[in-house]
Each structure stands twice: as structure tokens, then as C-alpha cells.
matplotlib code that plots the C-alpha trace (Angstrom):
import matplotlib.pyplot as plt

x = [23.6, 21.5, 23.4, 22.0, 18.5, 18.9, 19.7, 17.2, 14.3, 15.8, 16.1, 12.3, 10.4, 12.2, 10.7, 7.3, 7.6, 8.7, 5.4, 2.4, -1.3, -4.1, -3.9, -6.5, -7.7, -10.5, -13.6, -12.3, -14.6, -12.0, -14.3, -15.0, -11.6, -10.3, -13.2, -12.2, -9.4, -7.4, -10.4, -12.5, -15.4, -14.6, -15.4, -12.9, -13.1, -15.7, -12.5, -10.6, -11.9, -10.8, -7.6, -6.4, -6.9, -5.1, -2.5, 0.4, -0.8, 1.1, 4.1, 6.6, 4.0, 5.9, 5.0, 3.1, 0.6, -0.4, -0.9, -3.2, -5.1, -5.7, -5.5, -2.7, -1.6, -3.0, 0.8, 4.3, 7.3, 10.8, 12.5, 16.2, 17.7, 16.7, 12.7, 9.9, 6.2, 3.0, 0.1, -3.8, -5.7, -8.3, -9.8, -10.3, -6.8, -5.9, -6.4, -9.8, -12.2, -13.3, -11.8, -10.0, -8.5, -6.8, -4.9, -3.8, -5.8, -5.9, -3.7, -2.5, 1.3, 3.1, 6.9, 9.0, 12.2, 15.1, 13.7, 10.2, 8.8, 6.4, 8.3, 5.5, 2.3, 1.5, -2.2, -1.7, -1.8, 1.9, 4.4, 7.2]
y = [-24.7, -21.5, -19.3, -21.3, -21.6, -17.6, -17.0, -18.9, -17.0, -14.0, -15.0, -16.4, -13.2, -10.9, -13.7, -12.9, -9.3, -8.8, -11.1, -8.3, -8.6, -6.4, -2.7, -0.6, 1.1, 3.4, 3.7, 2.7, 0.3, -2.6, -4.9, -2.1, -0.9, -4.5, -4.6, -1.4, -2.5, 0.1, 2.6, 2.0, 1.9, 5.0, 3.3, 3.8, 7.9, 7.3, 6.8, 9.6, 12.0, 9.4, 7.9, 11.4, 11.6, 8.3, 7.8, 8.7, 6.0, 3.4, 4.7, 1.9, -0.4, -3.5, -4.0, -7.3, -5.6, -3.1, -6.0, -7.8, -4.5, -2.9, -6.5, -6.1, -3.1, -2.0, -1.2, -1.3, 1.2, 0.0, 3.2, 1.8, -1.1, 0.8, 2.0, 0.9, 2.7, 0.7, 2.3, 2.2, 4.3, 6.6, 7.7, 5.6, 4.9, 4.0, 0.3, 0.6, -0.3, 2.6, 5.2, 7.7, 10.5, 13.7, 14.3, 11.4, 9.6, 10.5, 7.7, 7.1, 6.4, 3.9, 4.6, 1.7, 1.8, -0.5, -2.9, -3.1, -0.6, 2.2, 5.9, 8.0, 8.0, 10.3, 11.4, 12.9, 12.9, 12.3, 10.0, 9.4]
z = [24.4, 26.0, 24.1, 20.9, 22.3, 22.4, 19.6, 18.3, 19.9, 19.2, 15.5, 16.4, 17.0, 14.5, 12.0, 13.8, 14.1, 10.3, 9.2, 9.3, 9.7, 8.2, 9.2, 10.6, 7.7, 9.7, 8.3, 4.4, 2.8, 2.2, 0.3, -2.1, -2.1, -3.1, -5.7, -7.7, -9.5, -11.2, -9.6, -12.9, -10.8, -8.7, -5.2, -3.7, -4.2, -1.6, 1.0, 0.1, 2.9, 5.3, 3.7, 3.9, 7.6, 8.3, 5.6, 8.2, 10.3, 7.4, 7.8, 9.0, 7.8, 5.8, 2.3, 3.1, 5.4, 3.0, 0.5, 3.0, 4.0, 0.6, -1.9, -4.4, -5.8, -9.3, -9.9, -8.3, -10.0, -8.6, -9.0, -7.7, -5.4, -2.4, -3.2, -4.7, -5.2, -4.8, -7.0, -6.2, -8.5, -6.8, -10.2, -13.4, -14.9, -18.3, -17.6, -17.3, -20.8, -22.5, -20.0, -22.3, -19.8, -21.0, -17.3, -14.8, -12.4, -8.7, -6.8, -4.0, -3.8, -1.1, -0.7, -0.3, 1.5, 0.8, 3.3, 2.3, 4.9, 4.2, 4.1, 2.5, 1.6, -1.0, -2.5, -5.8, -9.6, -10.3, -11.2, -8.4]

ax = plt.figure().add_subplot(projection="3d")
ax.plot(x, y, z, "-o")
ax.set_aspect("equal")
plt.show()
């Protein structure tokens, strides 16, 4: 019987552990952030200063913390069974109306590892 009531907390609080929260996101302007879908309206350019002073602080983040901290990703890339790439355009992206661009957007790249944790977080204009 305390054996079972053991392993039942213990199975308990990883539960509670792997369930995240918002992040701490530093000065970034989350409202504006969430509000710049695909970046068509180029708020969230206005972080990038900052994003690139904190983006290590994601790493080991799990994928649903990032989704509650930054709203939901403009897109996600499963490259294989063990990664996956969470997209939020910096710059206007194709998706946005009457946006016609000659090089890719800016974006900022999310690395999923096999078990939905953050392994890199990459600023940059090209395609994982």
C-alpha cells in the first residue's frame, strides 16, 4: 500500500512538472507579439534587440510553454520522429496580403527535441 501511494506521487509531480506556465519573456511586448500574426504587421521586429539577448533562456523550455508565452506558432515543420521546428515570423512572410518578398522573412526558429523540449533557438532567414 505505501509503495503504491509512492508511486503515485512520484507519477504525481512528473505530471506537474512536465505541465508548463508562461515564460519570462523579458521586456518582449507579448500582446503585440501575439497580435502580429505571420509578422505582417512588423511588431514584433520591435523585440528583436531583446529576444536576442534572452533566447538561450528557452532552452529546456517544453513546447507547451512556448505556445502559452508567445500564442501559437505561425508555423510548425516536423522534420523527423525525433524534432520538430516552431516558426514565428519576425518580418512579413508570404502569408501576409499583398506582401510579395524577393528573399525570406527574418524568423525565429524553436528546435524541438524528440520529447517536446526546446534545443535551439535560432534567429535567422533560413529553412531548418
Amino acid at each position: 500500500m505505501v509503495k503504491s501511494i509512492k508511486y503515485l506521487l512520484v507519477l504525481s509531480l512528473f505530471i506537474l512538472a512536465s505541465c508548463g506556465g508562461k515564460l519570462d519573456a523579458g521586456n518582449i511586448n507579448l500582446e503585440n507579439w501575439k497580435s502580429d500574426r505571420y509578422g505582417c504587421k512588423g511588431l514584433r521586429m520591435d523585440d528583436l534587440e531583446e529576444l536576442e539577448k534572452i533566447k538561450n533562456t528557452f532552452l529546456g523550455a517544453n513546447n507547451q510553454s512556448i505556445i502559452k508565452t508567445f500564442g501559437r506558432p505561425d508555423r510548425v515543420e516536423l522534420v523527423d520522429k525525433s524534432q520538430s521546428f516552431f516558426f514565428y515570423f519576425l518580418e512579413p512572410s508570404a502569408n501576409c496580403d499583398g506582401i510579395k518578398s524577393e528573399k525570406e522573412p527574418l524568423r525565429v526558429l524553436f528546435r524541438m527535441n524528440a520529447i517536446s523540449k526546446v534545443s535551439e533557438v535560432t534567429i535567422t532567414t533560413l529553412n531548418p
